[in-house]
TIMAR-864634 format. One record per residue: x, y, z of N, C-alpha, C in turn; residue number from 0. Coordinates in nm, 3 decimals. Layout:
BEGIN
ATOM       nxx       nyy       nzz      caxx      cayy      cazz       cxx       cyy       czz   num
ATOM         X         Y         Z         X         Y         Z         X         Y         Z   NUM
...
END
This chain:
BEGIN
ATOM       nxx       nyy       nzz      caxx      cayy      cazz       cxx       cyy       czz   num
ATOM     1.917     2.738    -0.082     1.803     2.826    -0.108     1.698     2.755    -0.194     0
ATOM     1.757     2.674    -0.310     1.630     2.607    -0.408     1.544     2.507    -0.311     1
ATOM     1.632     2.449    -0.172     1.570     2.337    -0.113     1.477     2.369    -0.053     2
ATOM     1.566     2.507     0.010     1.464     2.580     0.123     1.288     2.612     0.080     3
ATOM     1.320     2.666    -0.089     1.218     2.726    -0.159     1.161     2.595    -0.181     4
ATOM     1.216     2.470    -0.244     1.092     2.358    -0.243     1.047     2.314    -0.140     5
ATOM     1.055     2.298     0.003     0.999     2.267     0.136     0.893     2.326     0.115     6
ATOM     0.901     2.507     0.093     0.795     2.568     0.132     0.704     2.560     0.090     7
ATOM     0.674     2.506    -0.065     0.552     2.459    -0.160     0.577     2.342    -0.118     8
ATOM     0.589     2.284     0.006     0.546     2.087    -0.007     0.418     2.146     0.093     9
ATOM     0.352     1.976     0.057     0.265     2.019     0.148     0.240     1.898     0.288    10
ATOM     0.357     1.990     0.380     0.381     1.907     0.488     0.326     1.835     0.559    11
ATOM     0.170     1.835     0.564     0.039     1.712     0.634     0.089     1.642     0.592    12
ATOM     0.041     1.612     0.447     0.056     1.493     0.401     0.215     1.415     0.393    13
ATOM     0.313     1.495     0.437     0.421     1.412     0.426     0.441     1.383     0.609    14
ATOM     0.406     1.427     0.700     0.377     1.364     0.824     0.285     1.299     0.817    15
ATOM     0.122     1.277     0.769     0.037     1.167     0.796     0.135     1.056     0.712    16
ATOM     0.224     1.051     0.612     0.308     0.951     0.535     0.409     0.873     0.646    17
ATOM     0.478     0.977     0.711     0.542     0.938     0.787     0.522     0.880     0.863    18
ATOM     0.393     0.874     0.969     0.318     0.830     1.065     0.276     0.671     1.017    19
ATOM     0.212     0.667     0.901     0.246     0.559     0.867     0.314     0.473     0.858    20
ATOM     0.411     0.522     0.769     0.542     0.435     0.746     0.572     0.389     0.942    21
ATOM     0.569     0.481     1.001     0.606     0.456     1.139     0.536     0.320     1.197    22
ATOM     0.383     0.355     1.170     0.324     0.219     1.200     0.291     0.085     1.086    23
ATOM     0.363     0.108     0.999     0.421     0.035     0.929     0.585    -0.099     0.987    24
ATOM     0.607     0.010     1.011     0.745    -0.059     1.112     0.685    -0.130     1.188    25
ATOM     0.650    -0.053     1.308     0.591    -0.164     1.384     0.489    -0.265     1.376    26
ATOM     0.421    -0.280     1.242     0.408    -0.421     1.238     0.439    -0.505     1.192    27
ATOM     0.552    -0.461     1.103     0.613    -0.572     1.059     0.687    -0.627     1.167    28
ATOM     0.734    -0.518     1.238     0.820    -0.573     1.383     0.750    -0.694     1.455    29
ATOM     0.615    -0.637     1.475     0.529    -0.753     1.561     0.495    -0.864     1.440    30
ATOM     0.514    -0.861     1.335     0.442    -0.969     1.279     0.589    -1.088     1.253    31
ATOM     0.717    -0.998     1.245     0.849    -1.110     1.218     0.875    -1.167     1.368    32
ATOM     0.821    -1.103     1.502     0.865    -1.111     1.617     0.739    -1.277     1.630    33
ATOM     0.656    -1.241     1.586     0.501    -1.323     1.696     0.518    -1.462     1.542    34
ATOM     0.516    -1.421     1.441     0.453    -1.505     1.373     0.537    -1.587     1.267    35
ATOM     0.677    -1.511     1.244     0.812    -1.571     1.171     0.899    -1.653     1.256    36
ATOM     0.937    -1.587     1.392     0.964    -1.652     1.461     0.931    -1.729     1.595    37
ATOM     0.788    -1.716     1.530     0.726    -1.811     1.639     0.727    -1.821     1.778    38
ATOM     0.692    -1.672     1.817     0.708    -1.660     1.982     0.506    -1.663     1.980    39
ATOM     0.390    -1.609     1.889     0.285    -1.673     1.885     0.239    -1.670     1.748    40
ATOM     0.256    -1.764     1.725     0.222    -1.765     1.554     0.067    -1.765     1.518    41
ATOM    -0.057    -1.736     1.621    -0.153    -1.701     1.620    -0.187    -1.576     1.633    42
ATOM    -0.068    -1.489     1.643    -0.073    -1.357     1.669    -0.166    -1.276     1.534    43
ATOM    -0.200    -1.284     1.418    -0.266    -1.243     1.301    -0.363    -1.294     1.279    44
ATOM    -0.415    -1.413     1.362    -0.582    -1.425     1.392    -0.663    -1.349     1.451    45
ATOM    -0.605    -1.264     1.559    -0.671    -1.177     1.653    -0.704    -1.063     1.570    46
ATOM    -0.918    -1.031     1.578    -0.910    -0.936     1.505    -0.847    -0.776     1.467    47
ATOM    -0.832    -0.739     1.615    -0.749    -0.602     1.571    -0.615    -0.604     1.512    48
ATOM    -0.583    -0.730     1.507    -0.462    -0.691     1.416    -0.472    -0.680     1.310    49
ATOM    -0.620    -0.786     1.243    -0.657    -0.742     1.112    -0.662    -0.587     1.072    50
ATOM    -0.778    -0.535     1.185    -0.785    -0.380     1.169    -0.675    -0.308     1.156    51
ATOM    -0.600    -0.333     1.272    -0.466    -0.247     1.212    -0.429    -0.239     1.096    52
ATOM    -0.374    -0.385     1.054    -0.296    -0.419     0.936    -0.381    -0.290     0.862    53
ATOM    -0.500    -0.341     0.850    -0.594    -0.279     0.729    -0.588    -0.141     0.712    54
ATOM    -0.620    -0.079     0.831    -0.613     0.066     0.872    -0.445     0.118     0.771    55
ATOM    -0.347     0.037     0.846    -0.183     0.139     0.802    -0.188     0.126     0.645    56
ATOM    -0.241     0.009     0.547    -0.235    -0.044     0.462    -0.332     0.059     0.368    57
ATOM    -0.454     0.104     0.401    -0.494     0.177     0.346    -0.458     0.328     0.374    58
ATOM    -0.425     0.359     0.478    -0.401     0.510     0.465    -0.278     0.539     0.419    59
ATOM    -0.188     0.399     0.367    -0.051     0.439     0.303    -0.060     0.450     0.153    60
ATOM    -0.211     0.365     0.084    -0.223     0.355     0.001    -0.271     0.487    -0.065    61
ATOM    -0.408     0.544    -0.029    -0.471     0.650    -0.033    -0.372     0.775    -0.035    62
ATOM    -0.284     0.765     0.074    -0.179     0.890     0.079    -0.061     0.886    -0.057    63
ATOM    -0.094     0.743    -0.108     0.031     0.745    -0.233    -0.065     0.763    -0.337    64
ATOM    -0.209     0.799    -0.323    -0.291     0.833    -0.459    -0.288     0.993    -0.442    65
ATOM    -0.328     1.020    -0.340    -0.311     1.194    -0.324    -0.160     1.230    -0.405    66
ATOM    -0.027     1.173    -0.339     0.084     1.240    -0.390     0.160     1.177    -0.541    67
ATOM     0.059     1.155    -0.580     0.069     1.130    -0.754     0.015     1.250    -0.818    68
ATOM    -0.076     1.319    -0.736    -0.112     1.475    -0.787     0.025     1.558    -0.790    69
ATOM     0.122     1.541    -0.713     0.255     1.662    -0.696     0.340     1.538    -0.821    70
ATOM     0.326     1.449    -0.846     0.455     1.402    -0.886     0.494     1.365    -1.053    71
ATOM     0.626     1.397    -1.081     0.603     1.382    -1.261     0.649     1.233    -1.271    72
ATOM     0.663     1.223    -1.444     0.682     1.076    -1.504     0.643     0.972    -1.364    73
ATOM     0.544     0.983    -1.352     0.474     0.868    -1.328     0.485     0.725    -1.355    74
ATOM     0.483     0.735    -1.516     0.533     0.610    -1.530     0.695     0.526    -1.524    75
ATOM     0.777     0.616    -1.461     0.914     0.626    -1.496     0.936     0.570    -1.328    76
ATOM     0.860     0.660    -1.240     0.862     0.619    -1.093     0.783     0.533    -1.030    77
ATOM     0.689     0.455    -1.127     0.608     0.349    -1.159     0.685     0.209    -1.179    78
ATOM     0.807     0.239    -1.266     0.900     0.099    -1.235     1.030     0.130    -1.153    79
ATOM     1.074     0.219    -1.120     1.142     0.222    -0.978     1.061     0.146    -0.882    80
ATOM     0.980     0.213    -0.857     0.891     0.150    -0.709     0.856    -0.006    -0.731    81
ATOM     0.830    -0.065    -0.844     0.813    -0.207    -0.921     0.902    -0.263    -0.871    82
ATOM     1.082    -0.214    -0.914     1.156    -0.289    -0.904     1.193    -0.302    -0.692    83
ATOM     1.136    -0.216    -0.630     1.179    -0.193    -0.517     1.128    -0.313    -0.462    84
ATOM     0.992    -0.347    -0.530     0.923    -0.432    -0.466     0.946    -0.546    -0.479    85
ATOM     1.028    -0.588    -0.598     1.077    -0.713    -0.647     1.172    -0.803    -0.585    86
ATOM     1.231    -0.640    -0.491     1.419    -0.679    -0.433     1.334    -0.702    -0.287    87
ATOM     1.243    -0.642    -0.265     1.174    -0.748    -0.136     1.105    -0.873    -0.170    88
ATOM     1.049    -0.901    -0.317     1.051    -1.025    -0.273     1.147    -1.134    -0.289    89
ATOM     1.288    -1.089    -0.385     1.395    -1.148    -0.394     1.474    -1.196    -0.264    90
ATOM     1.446    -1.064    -0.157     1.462    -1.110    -0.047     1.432    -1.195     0.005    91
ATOM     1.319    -1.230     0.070     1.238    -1.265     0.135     1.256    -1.433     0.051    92
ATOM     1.252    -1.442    -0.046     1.298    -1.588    -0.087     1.409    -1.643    -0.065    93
ATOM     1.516    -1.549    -0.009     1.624    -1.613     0.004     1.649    -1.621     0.177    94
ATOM     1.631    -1.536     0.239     1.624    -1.533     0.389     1.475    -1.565     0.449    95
ATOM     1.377    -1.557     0.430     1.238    -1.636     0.449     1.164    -1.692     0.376    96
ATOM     1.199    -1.826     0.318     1.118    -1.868     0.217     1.001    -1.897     0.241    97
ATOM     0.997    -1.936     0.383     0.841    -1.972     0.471     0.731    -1.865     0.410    98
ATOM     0.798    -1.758     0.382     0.709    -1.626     0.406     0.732    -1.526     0.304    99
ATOM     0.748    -1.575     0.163     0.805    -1.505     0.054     0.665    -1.359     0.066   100
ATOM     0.733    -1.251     0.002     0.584    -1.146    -0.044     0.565    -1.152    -0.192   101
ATOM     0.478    -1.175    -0.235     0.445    -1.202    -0.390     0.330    -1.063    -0.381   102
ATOM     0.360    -0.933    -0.485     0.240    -0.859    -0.485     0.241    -0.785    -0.399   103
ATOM     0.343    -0.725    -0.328     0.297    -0.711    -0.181     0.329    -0.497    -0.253   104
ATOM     0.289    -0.427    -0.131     0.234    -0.300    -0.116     0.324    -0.195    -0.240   105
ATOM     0.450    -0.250    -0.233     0.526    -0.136    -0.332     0.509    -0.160    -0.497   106
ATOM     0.484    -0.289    -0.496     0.409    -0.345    -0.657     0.281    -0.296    -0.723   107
ATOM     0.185    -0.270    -0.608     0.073    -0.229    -0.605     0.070    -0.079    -0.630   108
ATOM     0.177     0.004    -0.588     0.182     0.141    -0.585     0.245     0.197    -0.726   109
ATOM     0.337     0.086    -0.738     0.426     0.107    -0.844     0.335     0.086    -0.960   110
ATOM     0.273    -0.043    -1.005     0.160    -0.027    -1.093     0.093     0.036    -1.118   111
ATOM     0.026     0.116    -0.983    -0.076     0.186    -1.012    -0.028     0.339    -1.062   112
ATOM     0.091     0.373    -1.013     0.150     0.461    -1.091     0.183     0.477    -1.224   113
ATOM     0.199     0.348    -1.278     0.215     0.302    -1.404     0.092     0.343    -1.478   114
ATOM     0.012     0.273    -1.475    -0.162     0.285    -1.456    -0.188     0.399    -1.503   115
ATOM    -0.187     0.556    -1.390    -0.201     0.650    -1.427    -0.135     0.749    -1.515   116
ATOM     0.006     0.679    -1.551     0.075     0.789    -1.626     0.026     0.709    -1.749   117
ATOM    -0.003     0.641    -1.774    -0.075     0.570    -1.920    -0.207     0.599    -1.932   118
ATOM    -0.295     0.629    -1.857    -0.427     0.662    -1.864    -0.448     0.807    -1.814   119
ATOM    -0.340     0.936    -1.755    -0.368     1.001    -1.713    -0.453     1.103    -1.793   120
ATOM    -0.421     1.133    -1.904    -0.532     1.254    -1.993    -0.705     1.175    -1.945   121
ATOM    -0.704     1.110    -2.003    -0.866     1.048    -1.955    -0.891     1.086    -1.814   122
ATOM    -0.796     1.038    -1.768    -0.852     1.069    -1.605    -0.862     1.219    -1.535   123
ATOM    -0.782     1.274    -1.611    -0.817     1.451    -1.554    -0.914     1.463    -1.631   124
ATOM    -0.962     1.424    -1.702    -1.127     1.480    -1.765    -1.241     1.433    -1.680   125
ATOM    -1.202     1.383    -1.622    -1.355     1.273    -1.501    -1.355     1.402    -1.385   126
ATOM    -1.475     1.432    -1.328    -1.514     1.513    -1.257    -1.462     1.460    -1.124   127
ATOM    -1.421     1.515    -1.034    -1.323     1.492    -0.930    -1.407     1.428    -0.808   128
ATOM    -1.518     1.457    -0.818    -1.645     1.377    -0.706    -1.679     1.272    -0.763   129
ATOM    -1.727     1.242    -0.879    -1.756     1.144    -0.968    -1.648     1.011    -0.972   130
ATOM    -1.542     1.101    -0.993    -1.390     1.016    -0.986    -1.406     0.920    -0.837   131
ATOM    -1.401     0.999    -0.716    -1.382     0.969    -0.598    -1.517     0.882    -0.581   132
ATOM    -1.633     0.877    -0.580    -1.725     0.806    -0.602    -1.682     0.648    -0.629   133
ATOM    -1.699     0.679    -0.766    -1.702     0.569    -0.864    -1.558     0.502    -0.797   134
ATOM    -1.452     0.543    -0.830    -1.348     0.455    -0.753    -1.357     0.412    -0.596   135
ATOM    -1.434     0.416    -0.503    -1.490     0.405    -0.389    -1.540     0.295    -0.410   136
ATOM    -1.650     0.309    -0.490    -1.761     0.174    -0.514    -1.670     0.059    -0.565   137
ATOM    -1.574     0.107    -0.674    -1.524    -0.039    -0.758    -1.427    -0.091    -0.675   138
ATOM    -1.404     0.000    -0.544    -1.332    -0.085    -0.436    -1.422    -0.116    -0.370   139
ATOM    -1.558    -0.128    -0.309    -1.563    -0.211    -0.233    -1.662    -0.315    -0.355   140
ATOM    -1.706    -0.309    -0.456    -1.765    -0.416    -0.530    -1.637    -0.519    -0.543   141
ATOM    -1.521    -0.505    -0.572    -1.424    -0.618    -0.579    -1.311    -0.652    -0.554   142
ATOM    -1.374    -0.588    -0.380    -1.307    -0.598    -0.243    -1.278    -0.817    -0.202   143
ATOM    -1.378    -0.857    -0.250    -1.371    -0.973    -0.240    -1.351    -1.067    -0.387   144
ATOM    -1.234    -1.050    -0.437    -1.203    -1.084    -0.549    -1.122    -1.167    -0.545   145
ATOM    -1.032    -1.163    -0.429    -0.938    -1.276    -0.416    -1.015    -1.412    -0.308   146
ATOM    -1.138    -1.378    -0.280    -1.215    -1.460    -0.222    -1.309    -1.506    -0.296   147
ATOM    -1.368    -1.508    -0.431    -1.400    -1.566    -0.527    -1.539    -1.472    -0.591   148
ATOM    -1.537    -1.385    -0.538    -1.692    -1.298    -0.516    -1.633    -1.159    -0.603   149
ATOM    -1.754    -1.113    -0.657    -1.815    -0.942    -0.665    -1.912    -0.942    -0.569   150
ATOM    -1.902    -0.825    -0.475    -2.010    -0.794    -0.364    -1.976    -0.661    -0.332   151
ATOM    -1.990    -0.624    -0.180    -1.969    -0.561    -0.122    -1.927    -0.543     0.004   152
ATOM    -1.795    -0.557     0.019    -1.720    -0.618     0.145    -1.726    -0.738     0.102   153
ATOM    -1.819    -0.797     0.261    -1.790    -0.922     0.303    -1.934    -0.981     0.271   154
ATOM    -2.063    -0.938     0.158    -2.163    -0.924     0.123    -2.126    -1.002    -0.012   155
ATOM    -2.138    -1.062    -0.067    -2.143    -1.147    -0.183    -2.279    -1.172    -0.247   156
ATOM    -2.228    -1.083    -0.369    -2.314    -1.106    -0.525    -2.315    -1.187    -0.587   157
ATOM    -2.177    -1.187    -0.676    -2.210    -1.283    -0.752    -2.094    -1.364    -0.731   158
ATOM    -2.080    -1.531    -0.782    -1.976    -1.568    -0.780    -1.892    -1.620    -0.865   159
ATOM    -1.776    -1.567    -0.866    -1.641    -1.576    -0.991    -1.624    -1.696    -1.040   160
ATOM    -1.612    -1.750    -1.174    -1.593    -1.864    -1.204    -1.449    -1.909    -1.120   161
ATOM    -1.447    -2.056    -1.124    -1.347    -2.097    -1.039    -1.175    -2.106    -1.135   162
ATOM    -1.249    -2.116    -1.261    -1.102    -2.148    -1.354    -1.036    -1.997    -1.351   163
ATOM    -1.075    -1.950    -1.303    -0.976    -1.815    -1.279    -0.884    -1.782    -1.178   164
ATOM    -0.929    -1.908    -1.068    -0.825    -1.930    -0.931    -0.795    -2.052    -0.974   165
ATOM    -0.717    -2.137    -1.114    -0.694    -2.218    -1.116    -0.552    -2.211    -1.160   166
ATOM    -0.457    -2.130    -1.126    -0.342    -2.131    -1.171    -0.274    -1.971    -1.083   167
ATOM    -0.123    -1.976    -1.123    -0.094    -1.822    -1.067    -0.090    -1.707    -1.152   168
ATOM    -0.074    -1.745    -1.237    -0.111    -1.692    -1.335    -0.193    -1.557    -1.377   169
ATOM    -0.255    -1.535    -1.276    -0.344    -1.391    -1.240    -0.344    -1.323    -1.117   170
ATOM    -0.287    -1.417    -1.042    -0.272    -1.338    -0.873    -0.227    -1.216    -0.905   171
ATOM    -0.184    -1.145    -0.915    -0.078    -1.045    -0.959    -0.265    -0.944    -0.965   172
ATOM    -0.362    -0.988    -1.008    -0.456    -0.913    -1.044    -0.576    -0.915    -0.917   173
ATOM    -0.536    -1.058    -0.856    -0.642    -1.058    -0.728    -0.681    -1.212    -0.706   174
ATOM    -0.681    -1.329    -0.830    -0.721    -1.424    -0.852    -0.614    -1.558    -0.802   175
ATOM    -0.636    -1.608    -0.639    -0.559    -1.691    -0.573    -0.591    -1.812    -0.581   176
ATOM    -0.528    -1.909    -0.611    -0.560    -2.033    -0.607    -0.572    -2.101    -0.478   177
ATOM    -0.577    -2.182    -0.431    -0.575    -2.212    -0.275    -0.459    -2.233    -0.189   178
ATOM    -0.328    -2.306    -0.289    -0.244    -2.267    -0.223    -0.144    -2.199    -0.196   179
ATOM    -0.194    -2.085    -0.280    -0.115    -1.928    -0.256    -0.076    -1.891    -0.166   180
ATOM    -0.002    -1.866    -0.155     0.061    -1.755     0.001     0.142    -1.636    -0.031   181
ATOM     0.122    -1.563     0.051     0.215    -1.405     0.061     0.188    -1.338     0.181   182
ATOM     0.311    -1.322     0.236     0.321    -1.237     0.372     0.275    -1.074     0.339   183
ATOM     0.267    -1.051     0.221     0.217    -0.941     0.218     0.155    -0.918     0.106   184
ATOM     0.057    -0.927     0.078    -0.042    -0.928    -0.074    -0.127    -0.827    -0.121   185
ATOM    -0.077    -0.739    -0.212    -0.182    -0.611    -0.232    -0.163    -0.631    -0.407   186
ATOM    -0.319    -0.713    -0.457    -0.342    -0.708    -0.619    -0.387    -0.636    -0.668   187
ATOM    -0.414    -0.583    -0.779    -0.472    -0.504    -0.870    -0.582    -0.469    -0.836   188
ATOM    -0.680    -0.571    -0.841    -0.800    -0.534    -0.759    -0.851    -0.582    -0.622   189
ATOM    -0.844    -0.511    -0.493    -0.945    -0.394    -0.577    -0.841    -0.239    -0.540   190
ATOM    -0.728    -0.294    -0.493    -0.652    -0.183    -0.403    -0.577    -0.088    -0.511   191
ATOM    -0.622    -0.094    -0.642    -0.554     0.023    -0.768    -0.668     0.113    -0.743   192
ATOM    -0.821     0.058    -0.693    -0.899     0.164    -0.675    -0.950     0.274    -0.591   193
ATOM    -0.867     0.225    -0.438    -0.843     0.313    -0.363    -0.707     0.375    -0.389   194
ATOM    -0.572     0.349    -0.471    -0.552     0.469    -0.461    -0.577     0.543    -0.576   195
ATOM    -0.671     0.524    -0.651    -0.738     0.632    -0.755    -0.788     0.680    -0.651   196
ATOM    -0.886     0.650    -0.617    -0.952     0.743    -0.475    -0.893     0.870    -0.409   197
ATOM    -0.769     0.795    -0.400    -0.710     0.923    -0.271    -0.638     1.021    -0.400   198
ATOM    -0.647     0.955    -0.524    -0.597     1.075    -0.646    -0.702     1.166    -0.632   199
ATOM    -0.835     1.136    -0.628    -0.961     1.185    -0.665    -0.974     1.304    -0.556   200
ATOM    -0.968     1.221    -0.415    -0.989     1.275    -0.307    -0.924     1.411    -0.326   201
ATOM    -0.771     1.431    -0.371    -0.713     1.531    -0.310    -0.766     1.654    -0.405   202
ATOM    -0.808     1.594    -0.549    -0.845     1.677    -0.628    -0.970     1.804    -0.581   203
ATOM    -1.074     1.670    -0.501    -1.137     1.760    -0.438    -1.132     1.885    -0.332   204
ATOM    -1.028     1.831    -0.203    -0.946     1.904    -0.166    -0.948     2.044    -0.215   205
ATOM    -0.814     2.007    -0.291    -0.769     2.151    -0.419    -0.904     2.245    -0.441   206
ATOM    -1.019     2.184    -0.515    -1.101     2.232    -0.542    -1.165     2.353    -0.463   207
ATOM    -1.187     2.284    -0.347    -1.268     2.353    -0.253    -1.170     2.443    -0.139   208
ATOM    -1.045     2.458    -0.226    -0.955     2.573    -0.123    -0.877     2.506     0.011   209
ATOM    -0.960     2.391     0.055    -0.886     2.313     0.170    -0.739     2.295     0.183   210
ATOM    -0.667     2.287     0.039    -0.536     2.282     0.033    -0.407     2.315     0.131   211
ATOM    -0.483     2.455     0.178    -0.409     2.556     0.200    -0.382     2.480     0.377   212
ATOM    -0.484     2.369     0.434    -0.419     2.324     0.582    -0.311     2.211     0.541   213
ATOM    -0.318     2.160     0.453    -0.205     2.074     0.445    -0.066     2.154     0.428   214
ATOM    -0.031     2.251     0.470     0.062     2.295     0.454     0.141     2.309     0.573   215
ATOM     0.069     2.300     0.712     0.130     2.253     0.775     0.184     2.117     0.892   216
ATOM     0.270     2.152     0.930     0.316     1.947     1.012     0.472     1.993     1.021   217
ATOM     0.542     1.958     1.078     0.675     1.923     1.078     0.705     1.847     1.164   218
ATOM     0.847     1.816     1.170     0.925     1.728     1.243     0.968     1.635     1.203   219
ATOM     0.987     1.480     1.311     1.063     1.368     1.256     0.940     1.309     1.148   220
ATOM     0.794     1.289     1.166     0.727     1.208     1.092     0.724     1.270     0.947   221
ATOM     0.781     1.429     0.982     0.775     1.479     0.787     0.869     1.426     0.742   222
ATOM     1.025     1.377     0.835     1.098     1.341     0.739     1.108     1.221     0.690   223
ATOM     1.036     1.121     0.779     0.987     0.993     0.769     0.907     0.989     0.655   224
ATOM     0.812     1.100     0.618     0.706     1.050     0.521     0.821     1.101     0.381   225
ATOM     0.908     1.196     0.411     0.983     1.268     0.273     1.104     1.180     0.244   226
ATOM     1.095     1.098     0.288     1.192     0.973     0.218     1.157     0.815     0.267   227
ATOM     1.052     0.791     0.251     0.898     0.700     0.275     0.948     0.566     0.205   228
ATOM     1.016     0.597     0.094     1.075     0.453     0.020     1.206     0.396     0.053   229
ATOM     1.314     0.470     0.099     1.450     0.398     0.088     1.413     0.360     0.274   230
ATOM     1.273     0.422     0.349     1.333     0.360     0.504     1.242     0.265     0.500   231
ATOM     1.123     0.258     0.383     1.070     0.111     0.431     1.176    -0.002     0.351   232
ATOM     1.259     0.062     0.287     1.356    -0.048     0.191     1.439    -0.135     0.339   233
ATOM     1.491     0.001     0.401     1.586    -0.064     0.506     1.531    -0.069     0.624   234
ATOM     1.417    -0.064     0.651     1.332    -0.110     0.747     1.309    -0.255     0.765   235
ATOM     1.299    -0.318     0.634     1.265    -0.442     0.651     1.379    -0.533     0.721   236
ATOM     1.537    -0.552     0.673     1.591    -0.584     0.739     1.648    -0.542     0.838   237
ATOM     1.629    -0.480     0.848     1.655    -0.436     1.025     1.558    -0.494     1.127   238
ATOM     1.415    -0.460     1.121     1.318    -0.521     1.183     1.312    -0.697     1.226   239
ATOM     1.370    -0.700     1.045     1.374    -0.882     1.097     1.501    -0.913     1.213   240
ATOM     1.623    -0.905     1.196     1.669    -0.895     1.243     1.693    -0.858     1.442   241
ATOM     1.599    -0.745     1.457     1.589    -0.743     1.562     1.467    -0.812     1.622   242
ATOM     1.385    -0.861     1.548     1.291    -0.934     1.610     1.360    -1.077     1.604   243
ATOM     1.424    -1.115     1.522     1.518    -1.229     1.561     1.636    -1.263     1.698   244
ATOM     1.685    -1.150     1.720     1.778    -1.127     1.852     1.696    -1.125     2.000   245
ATOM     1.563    -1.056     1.933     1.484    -1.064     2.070     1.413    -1.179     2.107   246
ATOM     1.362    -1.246     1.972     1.294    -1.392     1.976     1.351    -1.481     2.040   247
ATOM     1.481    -1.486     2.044     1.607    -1.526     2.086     1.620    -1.540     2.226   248
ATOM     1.568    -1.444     2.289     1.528    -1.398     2.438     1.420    -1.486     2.523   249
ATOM     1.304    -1.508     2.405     1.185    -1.589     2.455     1.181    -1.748     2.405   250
ATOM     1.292    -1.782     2.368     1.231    -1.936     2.309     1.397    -2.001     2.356   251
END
C-alpha cells in the first residue's frame, strides 16, 4: 500500500521520457563498442548524426536529472553515490578497455552537480525560476566551448582561453583538455553543470504555471527503465560490451 501510494505522487512522464533515454542510451553505446572498440568501422563517430544523437540522448538525460533533483532529498549524500558509480566505470574501463578509458564521463557530472546543489541549494531557491532558467541557458552556451579553448557561443568564439590552463590534467575534470586527453565519454563541469541547473529551473517553471499536473501520466516498460535509471545503466555497460564483442566476432 505505501508503494502503491508513492507511485501515485511520482510523476510518471518524466520517469518514461528517463527511461526512453536510458533506452537510447543503450543503444549507443551498443553501436559505439560494436563500430568503433571493436573495429568493425572505427569511423563510425565522424558521421554527423551520430554527433547529433550522441548530443541529443546526452542532453535530455542531463536536463531530466536537473528536473528530478526537484523530488529528491540529501542531495549531497546521492551526489557521492552517483560519483562513486561513475568511478567503478572508469575503474572499469581501465582494466577491460584501456584504449578507451571514461575520465568525467556522464554519472560524475550528475553526481557533482548534485553535490553542487545540495551545497548551494538555499541561494538557489531564492533566484526567480525564469531568471534561473535563462541565465543557466546562456552560461551553457557561453562556455559550451571551453574544452576547445574559447568563451563564445556554440561554435562562435569570443574570446580566447589562455593556453596554460590546457597545460596539464589537472583541470579536465572542469572542462580544460590538454591535447592529449582522451575519454570515451567526457561530460566536465563546464558547461554541462549548467544545463542541468536548467532543467532544475525548467521544472520549477513547470510547477509554477500548473503544467505539473501532465506529467503525471506515462506508464509501462520505459517508466520502469527510467525508475531504476542507475543500477541498468551500471549493468548495461557490460553487457553491451560484451555483446557487441560476440557479434563483432561475426564480422571480422
Amino acid at each position: 500500500m505505501i508503494r502503491s501510494a508513492a507511485l501515485k505522487k511520482r510523476y510518471n512522464l518524466i520517469d518514461m521520457l528517463r527511461g526512453i533515454a536510458i533506452a537510447n542510451m543503450i543503444a549507443f553505446h551498443f553501436c559505439y563498442d560494436f563500430f568503433k572498440i571493436y573495429g568493425v568501422c572505427t569511423e563510425w563517430t565522424s558521421f554527423p548524426w551520430i554527433f547529433i544523437w550522441e548530443r541529443f540522448i546526452c542532453c535530455t538525460f542531463i536536463i531530466l536529472s536537473g528536473i528530478s533533483l526537484n523530488f529528491s532529498g540529501k542531495p549531497v549524500f546521492r551526489g557521492i553515490v552517483v560519483n562513486i558509480c561513475g568511478l567503478l566505470i572508469t575503474a572499469v574501463t581501465l582494466i577491460f578497455v584501456p584504449r578507451f578509458p571514461v575520465w568525467c564521463g556522464i554519472l560524475n557530472l550528475i553526481g557533482t552537480s548534485m553535490i553542487v546543489f545540495g551545497l548551494l541549494g538555499k541561494p538557489l531557491q531564492k533566484i526567480n525560476s525564469t531568471a534561473g532558467a535563462v541565465v543557466s541557458f546562456l552560461l551553457f552556451m557561453l562556455t559550451y566551448g571551453i574544452q576547445f579553448g574559447y568563451i563564445g557561443i556554440f561554435d562562435i568564439q569570443l574570446i580566447q582561453l589562455p593556453r596554460l590552463l590546457y597545460s596539464s590534467n589537472a583541470l579536465v575534470f572542469l572542462g580544460f583538455i590538454p591535447k592529449d586527453f582522451f575519454s570515451a565519454d567526457y561530460f566536465p563541469i563546464f558547461p554541462w553543470l549548467f544545463l542541468f541547473l536548467f532543467g532544475m529551473f525548467l521544472w520549477r517553471i513547470i510547477k509554477e504555471n500548473g503544467q505539473d499536473t501532465y506529467f503525471k501520466k506515462g506508464s509501462g516498460f520505459f517508466c520502469f527503465l527510467g525508475r531504476h535509471s542507475l543500477i541498468i545503466y551500471l549493468i548495461h555497460q557490460p553487457t553491451v560490451m560484451l555483446a557487441a564483442c560476440l557479434l563483432a566476432q561475426m564480422f571480422t
